[in-house]
N, CA, C and O atoms as a CHARMM CRD file, in Angstrom:
* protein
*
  304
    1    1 UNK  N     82.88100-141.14600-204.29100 PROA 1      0.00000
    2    1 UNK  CA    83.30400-140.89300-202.92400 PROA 1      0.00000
    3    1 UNK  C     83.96700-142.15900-202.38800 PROA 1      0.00000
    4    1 UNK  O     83.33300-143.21300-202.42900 PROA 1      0.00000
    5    2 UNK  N     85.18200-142.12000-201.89600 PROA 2      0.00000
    6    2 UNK  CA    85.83100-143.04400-201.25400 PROA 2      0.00000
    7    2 UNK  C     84.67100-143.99100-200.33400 PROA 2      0.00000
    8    2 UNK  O     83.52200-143.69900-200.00000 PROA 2      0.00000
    9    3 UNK  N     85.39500-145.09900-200.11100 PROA 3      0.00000
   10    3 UNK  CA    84.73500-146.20300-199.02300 PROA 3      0.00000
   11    3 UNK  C     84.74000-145.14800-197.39400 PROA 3      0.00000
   12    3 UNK  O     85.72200-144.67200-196.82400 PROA 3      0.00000
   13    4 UNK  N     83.78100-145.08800-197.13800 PROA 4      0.00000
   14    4 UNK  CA    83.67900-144.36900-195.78500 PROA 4      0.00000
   15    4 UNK  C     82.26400-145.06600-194.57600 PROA 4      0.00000
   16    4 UNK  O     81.11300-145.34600-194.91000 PROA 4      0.00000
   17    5 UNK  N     82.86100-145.17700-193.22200 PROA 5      0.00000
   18    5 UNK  CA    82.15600-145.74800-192.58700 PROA 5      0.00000
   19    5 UNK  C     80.71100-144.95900-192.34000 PROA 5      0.00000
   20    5 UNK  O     80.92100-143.74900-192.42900 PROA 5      0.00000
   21    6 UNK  N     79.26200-145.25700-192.04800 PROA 6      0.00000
   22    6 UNK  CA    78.01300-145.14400-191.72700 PROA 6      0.00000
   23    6 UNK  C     77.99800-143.90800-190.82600 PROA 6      0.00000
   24    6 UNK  O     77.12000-143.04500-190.81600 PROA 6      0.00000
   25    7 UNK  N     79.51000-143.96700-189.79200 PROA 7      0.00000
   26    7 UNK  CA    78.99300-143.52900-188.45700 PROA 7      0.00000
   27    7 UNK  C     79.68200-141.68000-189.04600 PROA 7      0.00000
   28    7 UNK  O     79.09000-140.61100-188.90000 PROA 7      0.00000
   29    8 UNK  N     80.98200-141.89900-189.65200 PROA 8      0.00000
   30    8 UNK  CA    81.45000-141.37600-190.29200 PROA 8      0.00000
   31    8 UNK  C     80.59300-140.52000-190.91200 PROA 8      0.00000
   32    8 UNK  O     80.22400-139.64300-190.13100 PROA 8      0.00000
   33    9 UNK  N     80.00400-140.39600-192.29400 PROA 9      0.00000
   34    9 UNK  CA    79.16400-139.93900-193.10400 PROA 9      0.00000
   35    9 UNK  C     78.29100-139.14400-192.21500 PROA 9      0.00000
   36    9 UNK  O     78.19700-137.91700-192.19700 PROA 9      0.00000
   37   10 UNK  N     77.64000-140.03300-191.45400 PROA 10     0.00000
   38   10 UNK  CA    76.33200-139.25500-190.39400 PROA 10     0.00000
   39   10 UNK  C     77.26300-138.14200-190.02300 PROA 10     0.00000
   40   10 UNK  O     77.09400-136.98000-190.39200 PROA 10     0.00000
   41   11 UNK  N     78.29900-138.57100-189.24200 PROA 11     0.00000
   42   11 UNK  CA    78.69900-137.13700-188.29700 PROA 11     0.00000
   43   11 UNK  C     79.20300-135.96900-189.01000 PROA 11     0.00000
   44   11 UNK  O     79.02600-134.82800-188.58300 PROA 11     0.00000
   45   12 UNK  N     79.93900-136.28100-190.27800 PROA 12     0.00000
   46   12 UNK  CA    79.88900-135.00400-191.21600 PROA 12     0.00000
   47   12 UNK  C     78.48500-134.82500-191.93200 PROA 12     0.00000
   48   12 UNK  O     78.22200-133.84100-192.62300 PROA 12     0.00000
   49   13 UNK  N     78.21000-135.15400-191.85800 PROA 13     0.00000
   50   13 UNK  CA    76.73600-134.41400-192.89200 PROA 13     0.00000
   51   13 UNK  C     76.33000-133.69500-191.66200 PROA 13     0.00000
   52   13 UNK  O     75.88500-132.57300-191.90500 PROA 13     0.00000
   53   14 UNK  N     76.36600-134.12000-190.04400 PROA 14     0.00000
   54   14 UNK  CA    75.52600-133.33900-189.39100 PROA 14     0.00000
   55   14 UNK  C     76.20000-132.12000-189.13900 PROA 14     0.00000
   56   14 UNK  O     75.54900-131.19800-188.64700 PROA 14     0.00000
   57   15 UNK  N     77.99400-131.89400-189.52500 PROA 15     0.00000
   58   15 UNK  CA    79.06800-130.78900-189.36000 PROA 15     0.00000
   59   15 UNK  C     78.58900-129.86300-190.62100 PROA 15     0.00000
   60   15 UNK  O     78.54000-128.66200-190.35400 PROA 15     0.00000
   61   16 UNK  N     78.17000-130.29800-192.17300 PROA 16     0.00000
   62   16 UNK  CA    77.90000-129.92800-192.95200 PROA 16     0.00000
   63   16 UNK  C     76.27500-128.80100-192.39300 PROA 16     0.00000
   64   16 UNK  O     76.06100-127.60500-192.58800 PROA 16     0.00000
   65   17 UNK  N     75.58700-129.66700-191.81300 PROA 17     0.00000
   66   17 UNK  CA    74.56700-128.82400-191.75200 PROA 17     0.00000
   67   17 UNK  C     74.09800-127.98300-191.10800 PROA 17     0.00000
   68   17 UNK  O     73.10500-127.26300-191.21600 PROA 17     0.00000
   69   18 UNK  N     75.37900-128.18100-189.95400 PROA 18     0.00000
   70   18 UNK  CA    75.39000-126.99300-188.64900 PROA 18     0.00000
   71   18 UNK  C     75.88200-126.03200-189.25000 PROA 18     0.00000
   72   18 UNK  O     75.33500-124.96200-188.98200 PROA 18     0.00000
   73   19 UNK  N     76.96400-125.97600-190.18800 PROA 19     0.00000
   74   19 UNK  CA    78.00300-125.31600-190.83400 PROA 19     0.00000
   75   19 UNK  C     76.82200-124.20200-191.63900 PROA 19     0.00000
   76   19 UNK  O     76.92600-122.97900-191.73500 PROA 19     0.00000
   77   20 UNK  N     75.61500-125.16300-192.19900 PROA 20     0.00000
   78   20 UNK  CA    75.30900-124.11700-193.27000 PROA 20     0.00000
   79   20 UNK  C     73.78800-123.88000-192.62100 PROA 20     0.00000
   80   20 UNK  O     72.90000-123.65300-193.44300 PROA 20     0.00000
   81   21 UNK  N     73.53800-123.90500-191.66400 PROA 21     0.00000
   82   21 UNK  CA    73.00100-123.73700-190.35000 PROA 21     0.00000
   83   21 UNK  C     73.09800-121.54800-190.08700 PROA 21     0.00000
   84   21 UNK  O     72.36600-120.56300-190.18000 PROA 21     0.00000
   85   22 UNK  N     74.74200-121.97300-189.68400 PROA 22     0.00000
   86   22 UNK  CA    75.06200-120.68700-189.39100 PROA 22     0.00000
   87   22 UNK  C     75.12300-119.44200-190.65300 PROA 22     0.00000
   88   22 UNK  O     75.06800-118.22100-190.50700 PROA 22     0.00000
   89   23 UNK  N     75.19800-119.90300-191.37500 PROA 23     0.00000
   90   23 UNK  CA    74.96300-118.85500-192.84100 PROA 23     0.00000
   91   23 UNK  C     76.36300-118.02500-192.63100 PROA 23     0.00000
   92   23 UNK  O     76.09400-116.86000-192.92300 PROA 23     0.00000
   93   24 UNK  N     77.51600-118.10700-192.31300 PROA 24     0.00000
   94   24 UNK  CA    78.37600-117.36300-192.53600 PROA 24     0.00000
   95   24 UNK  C     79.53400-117.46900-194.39900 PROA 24     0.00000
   96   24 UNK  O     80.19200-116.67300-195.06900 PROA 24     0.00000
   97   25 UNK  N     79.17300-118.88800-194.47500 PROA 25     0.00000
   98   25 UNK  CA    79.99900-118.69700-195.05800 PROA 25     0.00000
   99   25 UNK  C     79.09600-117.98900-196.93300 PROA 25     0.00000
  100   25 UNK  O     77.92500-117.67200-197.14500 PROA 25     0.00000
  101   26 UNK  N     80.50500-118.00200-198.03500 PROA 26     0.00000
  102   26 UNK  CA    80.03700-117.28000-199.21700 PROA 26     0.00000
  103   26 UNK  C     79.14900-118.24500-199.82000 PROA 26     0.00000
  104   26 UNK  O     79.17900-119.42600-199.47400 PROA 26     0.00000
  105   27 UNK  N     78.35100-117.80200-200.71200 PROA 27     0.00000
  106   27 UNK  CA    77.48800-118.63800-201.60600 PROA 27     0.00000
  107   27 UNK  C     78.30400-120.04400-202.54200 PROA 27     0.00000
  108   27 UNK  O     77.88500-121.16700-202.82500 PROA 27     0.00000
  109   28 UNK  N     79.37100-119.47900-202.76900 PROA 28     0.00000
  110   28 UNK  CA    80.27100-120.57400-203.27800 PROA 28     0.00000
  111   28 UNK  C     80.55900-121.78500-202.73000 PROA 28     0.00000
  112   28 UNK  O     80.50600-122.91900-203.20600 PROA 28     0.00000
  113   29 UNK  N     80.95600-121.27100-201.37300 PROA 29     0.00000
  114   29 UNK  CA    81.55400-122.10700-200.40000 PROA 29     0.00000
  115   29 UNK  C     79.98100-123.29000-199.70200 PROA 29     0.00000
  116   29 UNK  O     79.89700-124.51600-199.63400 PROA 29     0.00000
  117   30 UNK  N     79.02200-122.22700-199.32500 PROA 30     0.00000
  118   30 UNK  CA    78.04200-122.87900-199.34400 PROA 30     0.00000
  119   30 UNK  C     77.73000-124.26200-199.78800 PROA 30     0.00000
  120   30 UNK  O     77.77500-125.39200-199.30200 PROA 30     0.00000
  121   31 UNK  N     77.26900-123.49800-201.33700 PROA 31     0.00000
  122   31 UNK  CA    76.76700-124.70800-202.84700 PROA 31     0.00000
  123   31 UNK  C     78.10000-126.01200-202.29700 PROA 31     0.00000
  124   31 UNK  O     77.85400-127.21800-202.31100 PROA 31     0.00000
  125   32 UNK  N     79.03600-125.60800-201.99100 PROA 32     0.00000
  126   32 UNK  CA    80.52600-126.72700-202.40700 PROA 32     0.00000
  127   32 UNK  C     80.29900-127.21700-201.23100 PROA 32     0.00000
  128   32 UNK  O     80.97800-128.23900-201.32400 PROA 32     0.00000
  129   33 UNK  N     79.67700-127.26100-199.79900 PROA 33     0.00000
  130   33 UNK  CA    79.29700-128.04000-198.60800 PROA 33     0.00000
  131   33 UNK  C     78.12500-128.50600-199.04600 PROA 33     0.00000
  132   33 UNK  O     78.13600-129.71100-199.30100 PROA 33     0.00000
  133   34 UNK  N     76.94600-127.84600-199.24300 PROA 34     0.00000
  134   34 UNK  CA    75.85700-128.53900-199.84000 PROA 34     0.00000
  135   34 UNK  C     75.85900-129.89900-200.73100 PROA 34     0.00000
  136   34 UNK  O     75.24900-130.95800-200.58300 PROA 34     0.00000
  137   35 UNK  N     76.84000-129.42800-201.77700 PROA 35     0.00000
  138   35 UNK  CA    76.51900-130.80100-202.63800 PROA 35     0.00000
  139   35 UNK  C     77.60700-132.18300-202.41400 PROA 35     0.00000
  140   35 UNK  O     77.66900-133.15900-203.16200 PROA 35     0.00000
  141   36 UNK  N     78.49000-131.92500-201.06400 PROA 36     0.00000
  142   36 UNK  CA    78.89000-132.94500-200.62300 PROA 36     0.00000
  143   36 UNK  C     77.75800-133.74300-199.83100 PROA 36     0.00000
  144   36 UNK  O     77.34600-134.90200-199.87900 PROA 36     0.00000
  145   37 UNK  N     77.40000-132.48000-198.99200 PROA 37     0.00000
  146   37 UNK  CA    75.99700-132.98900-198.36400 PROA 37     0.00000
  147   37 UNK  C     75.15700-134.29100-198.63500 PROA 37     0.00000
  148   37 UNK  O     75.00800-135.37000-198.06000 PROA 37     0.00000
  149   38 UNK  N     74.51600-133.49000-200.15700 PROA 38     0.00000
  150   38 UNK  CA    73.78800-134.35900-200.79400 PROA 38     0.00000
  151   38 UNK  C     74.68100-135.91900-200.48900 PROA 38     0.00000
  152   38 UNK  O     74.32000-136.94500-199.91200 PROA 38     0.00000
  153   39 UNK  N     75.89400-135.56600-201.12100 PROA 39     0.00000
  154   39 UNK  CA    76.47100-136.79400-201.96200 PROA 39     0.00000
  155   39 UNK  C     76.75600-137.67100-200.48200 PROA 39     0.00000
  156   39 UNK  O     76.33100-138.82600-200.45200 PROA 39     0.00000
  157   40 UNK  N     77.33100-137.23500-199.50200 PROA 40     0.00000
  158   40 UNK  CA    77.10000-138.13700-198.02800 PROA 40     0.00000
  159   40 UNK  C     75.70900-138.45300-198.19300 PROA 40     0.00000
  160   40 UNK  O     75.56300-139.59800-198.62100 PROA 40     0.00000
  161   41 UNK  N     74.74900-137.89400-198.02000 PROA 41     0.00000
  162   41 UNK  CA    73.11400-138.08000-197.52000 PROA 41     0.00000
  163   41 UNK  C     72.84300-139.73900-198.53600 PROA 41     0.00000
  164   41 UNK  O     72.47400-140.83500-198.11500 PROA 41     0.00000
  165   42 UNK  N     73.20000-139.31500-199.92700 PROA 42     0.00000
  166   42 UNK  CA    72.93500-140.59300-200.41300 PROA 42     0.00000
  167   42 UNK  C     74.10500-142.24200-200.23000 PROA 42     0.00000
  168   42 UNK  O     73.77700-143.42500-200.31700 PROA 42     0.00000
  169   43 UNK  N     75.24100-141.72100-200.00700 PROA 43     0.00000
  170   43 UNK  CA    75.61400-142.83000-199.49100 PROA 43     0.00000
  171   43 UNK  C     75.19000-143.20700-197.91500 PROA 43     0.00000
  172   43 UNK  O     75.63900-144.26600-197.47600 PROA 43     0.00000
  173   44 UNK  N     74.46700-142.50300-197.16800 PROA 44     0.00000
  174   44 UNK  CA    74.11000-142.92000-196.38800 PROA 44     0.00000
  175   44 UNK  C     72.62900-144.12800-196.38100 PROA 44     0.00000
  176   44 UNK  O     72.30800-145.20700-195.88400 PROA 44     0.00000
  177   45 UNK  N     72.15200-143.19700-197.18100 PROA 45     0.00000
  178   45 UNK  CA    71.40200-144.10500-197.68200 PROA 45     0.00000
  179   45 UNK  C     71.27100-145.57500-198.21000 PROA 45     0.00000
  180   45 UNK  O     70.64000-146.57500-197.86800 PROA 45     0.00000
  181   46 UNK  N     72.23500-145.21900-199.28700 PROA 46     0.00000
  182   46 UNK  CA    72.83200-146.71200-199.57300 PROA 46     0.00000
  183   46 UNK  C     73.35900-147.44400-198.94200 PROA 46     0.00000
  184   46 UNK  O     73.67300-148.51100-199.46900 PROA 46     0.00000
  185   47 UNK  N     73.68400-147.21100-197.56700 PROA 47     0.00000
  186   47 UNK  CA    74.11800-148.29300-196.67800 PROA 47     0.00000
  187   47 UNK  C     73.05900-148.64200-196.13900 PROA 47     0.00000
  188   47 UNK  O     72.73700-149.82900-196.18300 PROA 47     0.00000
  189   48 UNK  N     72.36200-147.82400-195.58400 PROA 48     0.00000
  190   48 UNK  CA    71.12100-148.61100-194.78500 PROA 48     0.00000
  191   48 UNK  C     70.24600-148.98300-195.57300 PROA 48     0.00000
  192   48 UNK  O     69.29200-148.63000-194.87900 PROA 48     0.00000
  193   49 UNK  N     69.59400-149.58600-196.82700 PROA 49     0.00000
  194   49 UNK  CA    69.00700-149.88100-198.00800 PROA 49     0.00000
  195   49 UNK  C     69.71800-150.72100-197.76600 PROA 49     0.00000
  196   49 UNK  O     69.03700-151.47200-197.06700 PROA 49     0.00000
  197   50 UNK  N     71.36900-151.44600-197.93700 PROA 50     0.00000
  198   50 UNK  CA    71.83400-152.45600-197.44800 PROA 50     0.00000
  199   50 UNK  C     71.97600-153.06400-196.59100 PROA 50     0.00000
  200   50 UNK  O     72.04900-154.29300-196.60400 PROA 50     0.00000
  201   51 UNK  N     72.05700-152.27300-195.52700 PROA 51     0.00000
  202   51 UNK  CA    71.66100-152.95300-194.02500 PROA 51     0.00000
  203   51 UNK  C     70.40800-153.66900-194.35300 PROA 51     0.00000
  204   51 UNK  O     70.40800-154.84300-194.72300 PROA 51     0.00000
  205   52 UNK  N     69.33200-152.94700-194.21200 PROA 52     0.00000
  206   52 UNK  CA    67.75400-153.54100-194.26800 PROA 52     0.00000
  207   52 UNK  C     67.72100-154.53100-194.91200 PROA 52     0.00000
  208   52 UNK  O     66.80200-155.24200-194.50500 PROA 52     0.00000
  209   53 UNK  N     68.34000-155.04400-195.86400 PROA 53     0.00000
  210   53 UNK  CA    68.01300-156.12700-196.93800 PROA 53     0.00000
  211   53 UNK  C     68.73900-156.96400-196.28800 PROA 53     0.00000
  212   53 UNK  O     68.45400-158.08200-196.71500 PROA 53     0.00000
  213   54 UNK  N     69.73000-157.04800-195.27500 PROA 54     0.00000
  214   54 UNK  CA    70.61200-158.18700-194.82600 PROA 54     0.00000
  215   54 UNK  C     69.92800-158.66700-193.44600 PROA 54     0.00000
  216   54 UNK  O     70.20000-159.72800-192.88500 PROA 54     0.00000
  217   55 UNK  N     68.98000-157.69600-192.98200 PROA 55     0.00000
  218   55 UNK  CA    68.22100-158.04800-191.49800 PROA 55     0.00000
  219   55 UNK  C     67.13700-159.02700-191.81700 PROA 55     0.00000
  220   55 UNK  O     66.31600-158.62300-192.63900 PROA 55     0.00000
  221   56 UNK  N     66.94600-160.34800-191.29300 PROA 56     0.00000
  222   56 UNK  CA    66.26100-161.08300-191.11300 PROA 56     0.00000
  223   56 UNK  C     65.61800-161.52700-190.04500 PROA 56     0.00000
  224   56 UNK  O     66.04200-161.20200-188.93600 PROA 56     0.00000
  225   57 UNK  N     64.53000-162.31000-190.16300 PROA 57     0.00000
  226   57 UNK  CA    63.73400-162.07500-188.18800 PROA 57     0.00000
  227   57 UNK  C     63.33700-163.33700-188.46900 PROA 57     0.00000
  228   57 UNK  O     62.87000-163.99600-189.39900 PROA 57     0.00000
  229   58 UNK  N     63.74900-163.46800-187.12900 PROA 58     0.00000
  230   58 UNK  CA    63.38700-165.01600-186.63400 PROA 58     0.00000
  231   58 UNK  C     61.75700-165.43700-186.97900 PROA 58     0.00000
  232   58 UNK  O     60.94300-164.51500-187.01000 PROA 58     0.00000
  233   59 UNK  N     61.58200-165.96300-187.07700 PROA 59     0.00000
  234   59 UNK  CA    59.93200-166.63200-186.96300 PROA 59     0.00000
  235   59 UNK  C     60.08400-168.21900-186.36200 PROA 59     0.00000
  236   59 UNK  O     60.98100-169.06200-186.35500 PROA 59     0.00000
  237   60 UNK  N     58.61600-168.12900-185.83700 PROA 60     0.00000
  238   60 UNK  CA    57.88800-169.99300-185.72100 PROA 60     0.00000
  239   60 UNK  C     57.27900-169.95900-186.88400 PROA 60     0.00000
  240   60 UNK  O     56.79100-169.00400-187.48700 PROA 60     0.00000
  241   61 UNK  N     57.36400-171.44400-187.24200 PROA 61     0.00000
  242   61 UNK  CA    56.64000-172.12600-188.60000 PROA 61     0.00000
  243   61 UNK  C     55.83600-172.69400-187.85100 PROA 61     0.00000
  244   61 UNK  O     55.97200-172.80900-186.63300 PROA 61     0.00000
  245   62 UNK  N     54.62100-173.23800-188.73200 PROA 62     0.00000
  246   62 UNK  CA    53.91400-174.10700-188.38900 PROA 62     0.00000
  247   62 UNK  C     53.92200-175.21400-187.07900 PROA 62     0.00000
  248   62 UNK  O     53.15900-175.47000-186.14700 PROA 62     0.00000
  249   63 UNK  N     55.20700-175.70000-187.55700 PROA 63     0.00000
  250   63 UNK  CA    55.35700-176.79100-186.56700 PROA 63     0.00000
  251   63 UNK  C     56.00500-176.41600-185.13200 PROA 63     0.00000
  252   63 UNK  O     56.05300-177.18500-184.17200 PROA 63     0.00000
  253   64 UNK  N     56.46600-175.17100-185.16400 PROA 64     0.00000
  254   64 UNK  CA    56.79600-174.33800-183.98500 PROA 64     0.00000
  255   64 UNK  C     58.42000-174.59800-184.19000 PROA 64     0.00000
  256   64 UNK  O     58.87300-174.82500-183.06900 PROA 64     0.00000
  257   65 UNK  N     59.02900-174.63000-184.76400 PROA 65     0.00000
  258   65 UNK  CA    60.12500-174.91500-185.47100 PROA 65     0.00000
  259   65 UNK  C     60.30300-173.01800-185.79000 PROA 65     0.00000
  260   65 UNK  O     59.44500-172.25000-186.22500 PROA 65     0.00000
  261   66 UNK  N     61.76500-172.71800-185.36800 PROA 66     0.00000
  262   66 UNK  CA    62.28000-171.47600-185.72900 PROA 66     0.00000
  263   66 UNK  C     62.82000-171.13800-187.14100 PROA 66     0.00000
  264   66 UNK  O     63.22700-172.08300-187.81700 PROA 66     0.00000
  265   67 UNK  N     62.85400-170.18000-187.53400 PROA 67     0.00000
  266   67 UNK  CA    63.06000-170.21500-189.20900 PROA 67     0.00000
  267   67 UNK  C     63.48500-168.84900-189.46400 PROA 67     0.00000
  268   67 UNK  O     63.25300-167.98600-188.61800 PROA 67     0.00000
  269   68 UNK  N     64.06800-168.57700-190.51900 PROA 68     0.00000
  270   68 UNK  CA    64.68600-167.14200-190.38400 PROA 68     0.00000
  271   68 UNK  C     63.69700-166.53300-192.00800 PROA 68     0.00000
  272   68 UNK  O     63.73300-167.13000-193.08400 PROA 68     0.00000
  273   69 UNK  N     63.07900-165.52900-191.79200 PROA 69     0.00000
  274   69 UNK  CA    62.91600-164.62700-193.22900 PROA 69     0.00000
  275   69 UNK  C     63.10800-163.62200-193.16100 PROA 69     0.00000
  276   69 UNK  O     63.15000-163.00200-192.09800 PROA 69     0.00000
  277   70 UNK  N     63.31200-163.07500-194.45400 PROA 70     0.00000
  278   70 UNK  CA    63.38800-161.75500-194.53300 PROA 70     0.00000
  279   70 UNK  C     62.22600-160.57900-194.26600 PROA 70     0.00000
  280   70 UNK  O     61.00000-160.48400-194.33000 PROA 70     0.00000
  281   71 UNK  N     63.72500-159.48900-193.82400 PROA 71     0.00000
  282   71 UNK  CA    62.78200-158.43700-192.55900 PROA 71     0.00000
  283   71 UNK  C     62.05500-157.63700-193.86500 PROA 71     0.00000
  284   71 UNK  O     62.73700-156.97800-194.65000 PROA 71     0.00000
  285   72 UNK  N     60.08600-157.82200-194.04500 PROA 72     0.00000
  286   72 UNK  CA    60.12000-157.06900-194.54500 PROA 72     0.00000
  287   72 UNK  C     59.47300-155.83100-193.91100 PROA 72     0.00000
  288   72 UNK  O     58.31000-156.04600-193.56900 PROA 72     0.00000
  289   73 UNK  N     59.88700-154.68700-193.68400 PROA 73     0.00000
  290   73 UNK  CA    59.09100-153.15800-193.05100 PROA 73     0.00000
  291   73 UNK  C     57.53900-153.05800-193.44400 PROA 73     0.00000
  292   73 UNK  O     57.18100-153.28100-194.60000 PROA 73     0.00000
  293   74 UNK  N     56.95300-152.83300-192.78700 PROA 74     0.00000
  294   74 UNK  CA    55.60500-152.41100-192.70600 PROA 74     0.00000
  295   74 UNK  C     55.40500-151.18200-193.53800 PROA 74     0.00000
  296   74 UNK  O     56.01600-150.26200-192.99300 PROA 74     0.00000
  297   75 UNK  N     54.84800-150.81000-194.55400 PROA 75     0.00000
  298   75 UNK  CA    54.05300-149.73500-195.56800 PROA 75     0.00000
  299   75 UNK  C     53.64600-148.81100-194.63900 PROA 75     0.00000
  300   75 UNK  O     53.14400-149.12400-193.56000 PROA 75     0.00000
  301   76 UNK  N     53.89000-147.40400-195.10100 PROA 76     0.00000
  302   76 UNK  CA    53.13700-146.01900-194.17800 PROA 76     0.00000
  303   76 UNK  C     51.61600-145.92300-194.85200 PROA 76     0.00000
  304   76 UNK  O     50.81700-145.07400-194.45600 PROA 76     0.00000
């Protein structure tokens, strides 16, 4: 899939799913929105998997000195 922006991707996958939402169209046509679907859903993914790894958060050290580490997310 071509280079395509975050905001991009989101707003068709959400056209994709209104689309198959409404159930009009053929089973063919369906499957052939669906598995773009997918294929947006995971580059969406892969951007924010990249986002997250580039976000870092400020902290105090010890000495009260500011310091940057990496953001790691809290476990469910």
């Amino acid at each position: 899939m071509a280079e395509i922006r975050f905001e991009d991707a989101l707003k068709r996958l959400e056209e994709i799913v209104d689309t198959l939402e409404k159930g009009e169209l053929s089973l063919e046509k369906s499957l052939k929105i669906f598995e773009e679907g997918v294929k947006l859903s995971r580059v969406c993914n892969k951007m924010l998997d990249k986002a997250e790894k580039k976000v870092e958060m400020l902290m105090q050290n010890k000495n009260g000195e500011l310091e940057t580490r990496p953001f790691e997310p809290e476990e469910e």
